[in-house]
C-alpha atoms as one frame of an Amber mdcrd trajectory, in Angstrom:
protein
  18.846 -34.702  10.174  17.936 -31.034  10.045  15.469 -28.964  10.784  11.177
 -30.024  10.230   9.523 -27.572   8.458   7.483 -26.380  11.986  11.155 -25.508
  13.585  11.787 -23.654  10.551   8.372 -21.797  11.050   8.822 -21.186  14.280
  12.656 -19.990  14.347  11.706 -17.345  11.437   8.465 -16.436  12.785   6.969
 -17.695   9.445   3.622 -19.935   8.946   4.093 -23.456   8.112   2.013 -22.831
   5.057   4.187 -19.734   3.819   7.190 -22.473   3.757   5.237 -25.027   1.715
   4.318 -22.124  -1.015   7.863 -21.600  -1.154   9.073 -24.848  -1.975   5.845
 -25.191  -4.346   7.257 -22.248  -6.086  11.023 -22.971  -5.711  11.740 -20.123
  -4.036  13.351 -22.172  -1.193  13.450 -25.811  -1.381  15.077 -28.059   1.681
  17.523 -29.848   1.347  16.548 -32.753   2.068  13.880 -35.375   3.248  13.106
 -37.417   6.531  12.874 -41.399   5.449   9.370 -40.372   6.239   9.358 -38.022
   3.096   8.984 -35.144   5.329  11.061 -31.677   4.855  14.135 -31.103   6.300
  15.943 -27.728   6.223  20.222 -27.231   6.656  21.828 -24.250   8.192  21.923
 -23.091   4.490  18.385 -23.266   4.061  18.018 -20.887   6.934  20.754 -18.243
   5.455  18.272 -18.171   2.278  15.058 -18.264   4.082  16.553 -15.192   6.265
  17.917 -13.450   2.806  14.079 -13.981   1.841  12.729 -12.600   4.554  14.816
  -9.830   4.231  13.701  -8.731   0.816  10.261  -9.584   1.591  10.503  -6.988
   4.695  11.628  -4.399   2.091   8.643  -5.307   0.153  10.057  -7.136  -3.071
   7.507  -9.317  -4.655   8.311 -13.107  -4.470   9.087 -13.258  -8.234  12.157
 -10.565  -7.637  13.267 -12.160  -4.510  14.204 -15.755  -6.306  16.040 -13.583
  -9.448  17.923 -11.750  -6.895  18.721 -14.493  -4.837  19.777 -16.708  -7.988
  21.545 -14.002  -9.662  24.831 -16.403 -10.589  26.829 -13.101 -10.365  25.910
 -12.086  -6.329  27.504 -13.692  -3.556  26.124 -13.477  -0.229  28.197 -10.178
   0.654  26.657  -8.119  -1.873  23.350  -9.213  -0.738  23.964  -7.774   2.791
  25.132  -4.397   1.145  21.936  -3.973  -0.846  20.274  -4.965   1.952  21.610
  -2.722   4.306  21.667  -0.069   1.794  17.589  -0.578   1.640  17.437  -0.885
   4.948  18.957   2.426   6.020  16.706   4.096   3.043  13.779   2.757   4.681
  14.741   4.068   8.352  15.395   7.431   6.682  11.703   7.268   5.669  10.234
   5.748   8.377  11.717   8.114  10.463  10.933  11.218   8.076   7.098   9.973
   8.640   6.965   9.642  11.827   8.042  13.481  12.355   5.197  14.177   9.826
   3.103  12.303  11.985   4.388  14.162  15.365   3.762  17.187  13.568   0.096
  16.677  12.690  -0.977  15.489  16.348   0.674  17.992  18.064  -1.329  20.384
  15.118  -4.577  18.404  15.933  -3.516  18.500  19.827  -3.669  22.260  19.250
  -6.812  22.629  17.089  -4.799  24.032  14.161  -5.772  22.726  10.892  -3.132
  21.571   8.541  -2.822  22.719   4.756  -2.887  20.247   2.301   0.813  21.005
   2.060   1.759  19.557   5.136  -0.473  17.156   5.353   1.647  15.533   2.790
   4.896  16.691   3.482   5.979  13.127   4.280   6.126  12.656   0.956   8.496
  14.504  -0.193   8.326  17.507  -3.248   5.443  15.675  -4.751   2.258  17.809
  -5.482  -0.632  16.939  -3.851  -2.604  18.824  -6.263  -0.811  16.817  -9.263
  -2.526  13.474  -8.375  -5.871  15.390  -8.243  -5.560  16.477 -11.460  -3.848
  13.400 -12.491  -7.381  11.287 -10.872  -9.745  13.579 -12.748  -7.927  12.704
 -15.911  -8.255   8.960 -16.088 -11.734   8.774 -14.434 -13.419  12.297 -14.097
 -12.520  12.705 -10.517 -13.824  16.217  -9.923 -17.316  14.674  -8.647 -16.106
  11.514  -6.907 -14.224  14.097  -4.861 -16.637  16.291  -4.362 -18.795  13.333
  -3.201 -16.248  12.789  -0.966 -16.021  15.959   0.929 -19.710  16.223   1.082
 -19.655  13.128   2.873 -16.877  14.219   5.532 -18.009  17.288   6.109 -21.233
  15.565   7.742 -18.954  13.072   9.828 -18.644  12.931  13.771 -15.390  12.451
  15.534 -16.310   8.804  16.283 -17.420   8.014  12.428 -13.666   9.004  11.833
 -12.625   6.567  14.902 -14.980   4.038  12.854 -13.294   4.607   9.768 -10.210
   4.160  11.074 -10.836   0.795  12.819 -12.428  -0.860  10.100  -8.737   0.509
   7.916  -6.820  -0.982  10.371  -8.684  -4.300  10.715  -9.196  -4.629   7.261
  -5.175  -3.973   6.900  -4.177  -6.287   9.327  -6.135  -9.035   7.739  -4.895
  -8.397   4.340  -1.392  -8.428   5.279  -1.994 -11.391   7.179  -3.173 -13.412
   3.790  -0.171 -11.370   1.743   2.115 -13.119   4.014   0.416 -16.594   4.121
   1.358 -16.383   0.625  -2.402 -16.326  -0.563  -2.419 -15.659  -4.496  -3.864
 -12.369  -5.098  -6.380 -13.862  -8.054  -7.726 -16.252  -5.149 -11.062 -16.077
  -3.686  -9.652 -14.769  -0.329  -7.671 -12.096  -1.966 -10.779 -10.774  -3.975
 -13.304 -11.099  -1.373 -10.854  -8.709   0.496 -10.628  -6.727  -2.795 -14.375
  -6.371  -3.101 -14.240  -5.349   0.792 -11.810  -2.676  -0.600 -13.803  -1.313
  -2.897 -17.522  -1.634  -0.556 -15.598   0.425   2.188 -14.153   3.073  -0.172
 -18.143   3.114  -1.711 -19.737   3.170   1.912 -17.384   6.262   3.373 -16.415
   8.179   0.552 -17.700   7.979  -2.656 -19.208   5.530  -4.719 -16.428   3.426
  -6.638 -17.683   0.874  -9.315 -15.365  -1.603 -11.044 -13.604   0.754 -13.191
 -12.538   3.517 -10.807 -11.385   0.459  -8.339  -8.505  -0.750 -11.184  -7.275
   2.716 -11.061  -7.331   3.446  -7.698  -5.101  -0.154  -7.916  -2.709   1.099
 -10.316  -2.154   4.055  -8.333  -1.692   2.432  -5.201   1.688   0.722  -6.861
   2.216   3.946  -9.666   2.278   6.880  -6.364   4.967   6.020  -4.318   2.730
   7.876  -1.373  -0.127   5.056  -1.746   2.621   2.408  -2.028   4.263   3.587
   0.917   1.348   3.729   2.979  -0.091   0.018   2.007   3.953  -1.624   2.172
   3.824  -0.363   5.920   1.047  -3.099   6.717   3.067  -5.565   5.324   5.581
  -6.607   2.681   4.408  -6.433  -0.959   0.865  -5.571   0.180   0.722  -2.755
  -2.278   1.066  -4.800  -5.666  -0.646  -8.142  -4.361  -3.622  -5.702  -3.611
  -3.494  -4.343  -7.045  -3.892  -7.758  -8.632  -6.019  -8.695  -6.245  -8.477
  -5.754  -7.131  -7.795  -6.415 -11.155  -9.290  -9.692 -10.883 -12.101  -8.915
  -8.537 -13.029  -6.241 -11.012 -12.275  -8.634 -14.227 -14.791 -11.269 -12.807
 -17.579  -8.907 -11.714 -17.690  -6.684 -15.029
């Protein structure tokens, strides 16, 4: 008989609803039906949900999980290799962060204020200052910056702590729709979007419509902003991207 579709759920840790926009999309389609027309999953429904999962964890978008996993000319082998391949690229990372990380409490700990240099030293031999002068290119950054540090220069430790929090709980309940499989030119997706943007406007500097598709771009474009909105979940990055494109097409 199989597995129902809430087994599935609950054996891959998965929302019911994520498995129905999968079959919608064909991305993984059971096998076969209950004589009440209900889903039922085999064991090799749960090798390609896993496989998904896999590739979603990396942060491949839905649309490159299915060619990959229908490629005629992969077998399930070489899907292990790349994944473990990917895998250990990410752990390298991961792990290179969270010395960057170590470094700048134990900096903080000490009252020693980091350069902009090591502040971004996670990120490899990329130039801080090059995206600054990349962002006053496209949109005339100098005085959205500027705006900026005016700003935080008049901020208290617990306005940081509030900043923070309202990040984090806005990142957690992004990822959260990302992974419910919410389209990202839904209403949910640009109400979030538009929260995006109000936060960015309320802390920082004011960001209309414009300046909020580039910041988008970027997010997916810098592999620093990319990095940094994958770690809250798979394929947050580009789903927040589209998101904020069609929040921004629909309000301009």
């Amino acid at each position: 008989m199989g597995y129902s579709v809430g087994q599935v759920a609950g054996f891959a840790g998965v929302t019911v609803r994520t498995l129905h926009h999968y079959d919608e999309i064909g991305l993984l389609s059971p096998s076969g039906r209950s004589g009440a027309g209900h889903r039922r999953y085999d064991d090799a429904d749960l090798d390609r949900l896993q496989r998904i999962l896999f590739y979603r964890e990396l942060g491949f978008p839905l649309d490159e999980v299915s060619v990959l996993l229908d490629d005629p000319h992969s077998d399930p082998r070489e899907h292990l290799r790349r994944q473990h391949a990917l895998l250990s690229e990410r752990i390298a990372r991961l792990q290179q962060m969270a010395k960057a990380v170590e470094h700048a409490m134990e900096a903080n700990k000490m009252g020693i204020n980091l350069t902009p240099e090591e502040r971004f030293e996670v990120f490899g031999d990329k130039d801080p200052e090059q995206y600054a002068e990349e962002a006053e290119q496209r949109w005339g950054g100098t005085e959205a910056y500027a705006e900026s540090q005016r700003r935080a220069a008049g901020y208290t430790k617990d306005d940081w702590k509030r900043i923070q929090d309202e990040s984090a709980d806005w990142g957690a309940r992004y990822a959260a729709l990302v992974a419910a499989g919410e389209p990202a030119d839904g209403e949910a997706a640009m109400a979030m979007a538009e929260e995006h943007r109000l936060h960015i406007g309320q802390w920082y500097y004011d960001c209309p419509y414009e300046m909020h598709t580039c910041l988008g771009d970027m997010y997916v474009a810098d592999e620093r902003f990319k990095a940094y909105y994958d770690a809250m979940g798979p394929g947050v990055a580009e789903h927040l991207r589209d998101a904020i494109t069609a929040n921004a097409v629909r309000n301009v």
